[in-house]
Every structure is written in C-alpha cells, then in structure tokens.
N, C-alpha and C positions, 0 to 999 in steps of 0.2 A: 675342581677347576671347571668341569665342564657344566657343571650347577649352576655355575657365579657365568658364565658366560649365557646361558640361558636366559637369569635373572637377570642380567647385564639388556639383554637384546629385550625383550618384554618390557621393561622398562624402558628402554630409548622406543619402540614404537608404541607406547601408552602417551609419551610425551611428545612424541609426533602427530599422534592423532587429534591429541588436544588444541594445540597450536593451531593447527590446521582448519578447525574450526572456527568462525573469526563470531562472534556476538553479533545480531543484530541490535540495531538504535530502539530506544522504546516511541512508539508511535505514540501523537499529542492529538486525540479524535474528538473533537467538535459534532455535537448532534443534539439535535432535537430531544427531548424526554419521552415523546410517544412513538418514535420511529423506531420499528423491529426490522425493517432491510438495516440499518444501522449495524443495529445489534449483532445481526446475520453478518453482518461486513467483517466485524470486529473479529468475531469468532474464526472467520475464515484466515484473518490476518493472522490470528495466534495460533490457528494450525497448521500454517504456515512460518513457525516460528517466531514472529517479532512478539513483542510485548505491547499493553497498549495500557495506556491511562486516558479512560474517558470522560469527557466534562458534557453536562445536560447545558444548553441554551437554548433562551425564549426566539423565537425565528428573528427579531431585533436583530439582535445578537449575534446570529450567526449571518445572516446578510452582512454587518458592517465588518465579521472577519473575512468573509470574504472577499470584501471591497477592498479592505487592508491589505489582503495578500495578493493581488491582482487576479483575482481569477477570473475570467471573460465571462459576461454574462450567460452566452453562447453556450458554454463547455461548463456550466454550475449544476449542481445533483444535490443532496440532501445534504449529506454531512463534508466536512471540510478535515483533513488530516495534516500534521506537520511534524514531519520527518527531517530533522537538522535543517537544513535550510533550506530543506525542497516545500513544496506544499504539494498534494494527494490532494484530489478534489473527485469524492463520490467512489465509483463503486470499479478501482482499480484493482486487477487482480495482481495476488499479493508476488507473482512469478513476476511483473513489473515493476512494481515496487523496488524490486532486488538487485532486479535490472539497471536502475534509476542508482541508485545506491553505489552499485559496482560499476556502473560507465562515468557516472557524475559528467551530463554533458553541459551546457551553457543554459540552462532554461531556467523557468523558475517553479516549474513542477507538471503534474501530469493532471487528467480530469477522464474521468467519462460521463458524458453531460445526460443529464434527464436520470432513469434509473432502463435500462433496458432487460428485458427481462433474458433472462439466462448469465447474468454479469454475476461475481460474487454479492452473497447477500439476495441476489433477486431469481434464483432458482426456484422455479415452479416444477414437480415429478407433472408429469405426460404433457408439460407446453414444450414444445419447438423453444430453443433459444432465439432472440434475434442477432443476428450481426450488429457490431457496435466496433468499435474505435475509441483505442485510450489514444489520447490527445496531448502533446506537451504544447506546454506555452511558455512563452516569454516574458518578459517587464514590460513589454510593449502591450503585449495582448495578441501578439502572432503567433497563431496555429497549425502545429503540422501533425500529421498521423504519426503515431508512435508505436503502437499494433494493432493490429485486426483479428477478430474474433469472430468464430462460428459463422464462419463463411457459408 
C-alpha cells in the first residue's frame, strides 16, 4: 500500500510539472541571407526556449514586410520577427519577448532600432555594452520605452 501511494504521488507531481510548463509559439524570423547578428539573434532566441523557422529575403523584401507590419521607420533593425500577432522587430531580448507574450498588452509589437552593440546577437567579448531601449509600438506608430538595458 504504501508502494502504490508512493507511485501514486510521483506520478501526480510528474504531471504537475508538465502542465506547468506552457510551450512557447514558434517564432516567423525575417532576415537577410548574409546577416550573422541575425543568426546570433536567432540562436539566442532558441536558448531561450522558443523555436524559430527562418526565411532568407532580398532587402526588397524585408523593407515592404516591414512596411506591412507597421514598424516605425525610427525603431527598424535588421531582421523583422512574427510571434502570433505581435511583430519583434531587431534585436529584442528573448526575456521580452516572453514578457510580451505573458502580459499581451494593446500594441502591435516591440523593436530595438539600429543594432546596438551589447543587444542579443550583437555582443562583442572586451566592448562595453551600449545602453539601448526595447520600444513597443502601436498601429499608429507611437512609441513608448518598454525596457532599458545596460544602464
């Protein structure tokens, strides 16, 4: 009896533990063919858990997705990410992302504009990070700070 109550309790927390873990969405990354901060982005995201299926586009190409998804000219980076119905735009680290995910606030996605060095993906070993700002924006195109980084 007290075997089965053992296996009984092992079993209910094996399948608590499971539950409890919820899957992340597989990330839709847009980039360039010769960009390796990309690359570096991607990899960060999938050590971070999500999943990613990458597609190459000619810079065309990824300008008019960008255009498509409103992303402010302002707040544009290299590559363009689409997570359900958010848009990711450049080199958001992936603790935001998750952020975005699990608050689901009113916007239409998040950005860190240009590539600043110390963001995921653009770490250099012995440079100083710079301070940067991941940015949400809206359908409009209004921007507010969303975090700050390496203050």
């Amino acid at each position: 009896m007290r075997f089965a109550a053992v296996v009984f309790s092992a079993a209910l927390l094996t399948t608590t533990t499971i539950v409890a873990q919820p899957s992340l969405p597989t990330l839709e990354v847009f980039k360039s063919p010769t960009c390796g901060c990309c690359s570096k982005w991607v990899d960060h995201a999938r050590e971070h858990g999500f999943s990613a299926k990458v597609t190459d586009l000619p810079e065309d190409a990824l300008d008019a997705l960008k255009t498509k998804h409103g992303i402010p000219r302002t707040a544009q980076s290299c590559h363009t990410t689409v997570v359900g119905s958010y848009v990711v735009e450049g080199h958001v680290p992936a603790a935001e992302v998750k952020r975005l995910l699990k608050e689901r606030p009113v916007i239409r996605g998040l950005a860190v504009a240009g590539m600043p060095l110390g963001s995921p993906g653009m770490e250099v070993p012995g440079q100083k990070p710079q301070t940067y700002n991941v940015i949400a924006f809206d359908q409009a195109g209004a921007v507010k700070v969303f975090a700050t980084y390496n203050r």
